[in-house]
C-alpha positions in Angstrom: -1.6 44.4 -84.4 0.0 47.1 -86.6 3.6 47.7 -85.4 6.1 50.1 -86.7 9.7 48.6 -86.9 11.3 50.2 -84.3 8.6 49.3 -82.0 8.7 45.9 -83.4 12.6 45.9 -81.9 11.5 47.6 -78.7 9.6 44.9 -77.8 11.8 42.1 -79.0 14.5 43.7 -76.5 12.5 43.9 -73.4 11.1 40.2 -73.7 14.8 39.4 -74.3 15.6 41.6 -71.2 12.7 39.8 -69.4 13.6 36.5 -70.0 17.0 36.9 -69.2 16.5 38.1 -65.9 14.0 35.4 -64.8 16.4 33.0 -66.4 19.3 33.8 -64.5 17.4 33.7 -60.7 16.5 30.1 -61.8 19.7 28.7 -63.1 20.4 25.0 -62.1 22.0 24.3 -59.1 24.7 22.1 -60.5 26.0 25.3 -63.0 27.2 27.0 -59.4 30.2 28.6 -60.4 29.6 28.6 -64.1 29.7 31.5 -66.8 26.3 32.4 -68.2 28.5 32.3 -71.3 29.6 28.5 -71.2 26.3 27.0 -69.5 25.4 25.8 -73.0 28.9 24.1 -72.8 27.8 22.0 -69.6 24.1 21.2 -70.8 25.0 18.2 -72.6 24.5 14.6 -71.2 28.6 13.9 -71.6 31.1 16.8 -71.4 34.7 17.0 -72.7 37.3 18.8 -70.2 38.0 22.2 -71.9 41.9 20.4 -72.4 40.5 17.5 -74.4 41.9 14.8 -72.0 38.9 13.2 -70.9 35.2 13.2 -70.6 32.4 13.3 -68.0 28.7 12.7 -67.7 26.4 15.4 -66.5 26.1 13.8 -63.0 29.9 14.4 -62.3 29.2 18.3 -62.6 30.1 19.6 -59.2 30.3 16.4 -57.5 33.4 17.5 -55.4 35.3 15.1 -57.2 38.1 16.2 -59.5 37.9 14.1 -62.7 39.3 16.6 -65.5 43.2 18.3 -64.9 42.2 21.3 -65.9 38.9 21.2 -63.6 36.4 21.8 -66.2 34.6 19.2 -64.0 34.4 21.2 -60.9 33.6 25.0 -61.3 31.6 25.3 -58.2 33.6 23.1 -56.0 37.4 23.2 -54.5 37.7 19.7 -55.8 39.9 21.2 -58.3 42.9 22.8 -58.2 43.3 24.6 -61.0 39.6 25.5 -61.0 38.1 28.5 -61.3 34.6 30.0 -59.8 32.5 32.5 -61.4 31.2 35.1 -59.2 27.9 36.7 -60.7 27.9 39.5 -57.9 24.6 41.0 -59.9 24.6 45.0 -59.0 28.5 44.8 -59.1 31.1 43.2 -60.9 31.4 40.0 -62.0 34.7 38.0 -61.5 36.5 34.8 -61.5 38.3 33.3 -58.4 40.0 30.2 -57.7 38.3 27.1 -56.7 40.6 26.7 -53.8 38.1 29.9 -52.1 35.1 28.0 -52.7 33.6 27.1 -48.9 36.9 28.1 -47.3 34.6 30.2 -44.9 35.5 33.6 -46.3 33.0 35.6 -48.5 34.8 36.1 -51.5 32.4 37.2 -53.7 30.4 40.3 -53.0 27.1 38.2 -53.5 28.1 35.2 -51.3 27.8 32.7 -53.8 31.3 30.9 -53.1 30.3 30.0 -49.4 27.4 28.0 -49.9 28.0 25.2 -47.2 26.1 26.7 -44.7 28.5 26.7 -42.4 29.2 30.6 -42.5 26.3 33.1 -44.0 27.6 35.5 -46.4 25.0 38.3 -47.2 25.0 39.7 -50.5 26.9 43.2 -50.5 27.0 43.7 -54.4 24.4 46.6 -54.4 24.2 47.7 -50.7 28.7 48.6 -50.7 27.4 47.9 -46.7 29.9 46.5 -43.5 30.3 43.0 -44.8 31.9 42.1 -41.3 29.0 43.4 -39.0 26.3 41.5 -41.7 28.6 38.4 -41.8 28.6 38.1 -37.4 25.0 39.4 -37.1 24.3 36.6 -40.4 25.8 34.1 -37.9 23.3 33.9 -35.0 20.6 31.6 -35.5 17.4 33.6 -34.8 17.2 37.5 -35.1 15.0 39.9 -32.8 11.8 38.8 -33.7 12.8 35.0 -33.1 12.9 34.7 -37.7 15.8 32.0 -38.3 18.4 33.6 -40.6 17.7 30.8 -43.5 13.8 32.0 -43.2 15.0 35.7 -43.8 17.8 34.5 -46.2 15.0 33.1 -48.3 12.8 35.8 -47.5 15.4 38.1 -49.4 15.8 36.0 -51.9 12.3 36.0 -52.7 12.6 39.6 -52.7 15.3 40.2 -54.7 13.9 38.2 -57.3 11.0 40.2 -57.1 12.3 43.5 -57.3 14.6 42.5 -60.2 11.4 41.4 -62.7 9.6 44.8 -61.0 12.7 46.7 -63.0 12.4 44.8 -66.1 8.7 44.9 -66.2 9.2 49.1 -65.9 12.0 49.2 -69.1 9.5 46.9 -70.8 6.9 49.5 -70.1 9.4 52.5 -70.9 10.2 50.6 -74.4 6.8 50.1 -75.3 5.6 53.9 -74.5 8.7 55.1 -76.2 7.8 53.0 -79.5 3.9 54.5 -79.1 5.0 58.0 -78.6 7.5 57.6 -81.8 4.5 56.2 -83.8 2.4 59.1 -83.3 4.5 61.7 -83.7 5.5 60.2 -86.9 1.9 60.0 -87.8 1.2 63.7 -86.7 3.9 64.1 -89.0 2.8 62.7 -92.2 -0.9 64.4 -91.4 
C-alpha cells in the first residue's frame, strides 16, 4: 500500500480519533470522577496522594473511604471533603465539582454522572439543552407507557449513544480517507 504523507497522517488521526472514542465509553468503573488526563496517574497497583502524605493501593480507589487529605483517594465519591469530581458532560462542557455533590440527589452535571446511586435518575442533558426537571420526574417512575423499566431504557440509550458516537467517528474516518484520495489524484493529474 502506496500512501502519500499526508494521507499517511489522515489515517493516523482518525484511528487515533477512533480509539479515543471507544476508549472513553469503556472507561473503568473505579476512574468515576477522574480526568482522562490523570487516569494514567490512578492505573498503578499503589498510588501516592497528589500532596505526597501517604499512599493507597488500587482497591482503595473510590471505596467511599477517605484515606488521603487532599482526597486524591476519592474522586468519584463524597468520602472526601476536599475532593473534587470531574464531569465529562460529552456534547457540552466539561467541569469540575466538589465531591460534597456526588449522590446528594441533585444532577449536577449535565450528563448525570455525579448521581450514580440509583436513588434519583439523572438523564443526560449535555447535547439535548432539554427540561432537566420534566426528564428528572418522568426519569423517576419505575415503568414508562409501554410497561419498559427506566434502567432497561437507560441502558437502552446508552447502548445508543455509544453507537451513534463510533457512527460519527467512523464518517470523519471516511471523510479523512476520501480527502487524502482526492489530494493524491489531483496531485497526480498534476504532475501528468
Amino acid at each position: 500500500m502506496n500512501m502519500e504523507p499526508q494521507c499517511f497522517l489522515c489515517f493516523h488521526s482518525a484511528c487515533f480519533l477512533l480509539i479515543a472514542s471507544v476508549a472513553c465509553c469503556l472507561s473503568h468503573p473505579s476512574l468515576r470522577g477522574v480526568h482522562p488526563l490523570d487516569e494514567k496517574y490512578y492505573s498503578s497497583q499503589v498510588i501516592k496522594c497528589k500532596d505526597g502524605s501517604k499512599s493507597f493501593s488500587r482497591d482503595h480507589l473510590n471505596d467511599n473511604f477517605c484515606d488521603c487529605p487532599d482526597g486524591t483517594d476519592e474522586p468519584g465519591t463524597s468520602a472526601c471533603s476536599a475532593g473534587k469530581f470531574y464531569c465529562r458532560n460529552l456534547g457540552s462542557k466539561p467541569q469540575f465539582i466538589v465531591s460534597s455533590h456526588v449522590n446528594d440527589h441533585f444532577c449536577d452535571c449535565c450528563d448525570g454522572s455525579d448521581e450514580y446511586d440509583g436513588i434519583i435518575c439523572c438523564p443526560n442533558t449535555c447535547v439535548m439543552g432539554g427540561n432537566a426537571e420534566n426528564m428528572i420526574s418522568n426519569c423517576n417512575s419505575k415503568e414508562t407507557k409501554n410497561g419498559v423499566k427506566s434502567e432497561e431504557s437507560i441502558y437502552n440509550l446508552t447502548g445508543l449513544k455509544f453507537a451513534i458516537t463510533l457512527q460519527v467517528v467512523l464518517v470523519i474516518l471516511l471523510v479523512f480517507l476520501w480527502s487524502c484520495r482526492w489530494h493524491t489524484r489531483s496531485r497526480k493529474r498534476r504532475y501528468n
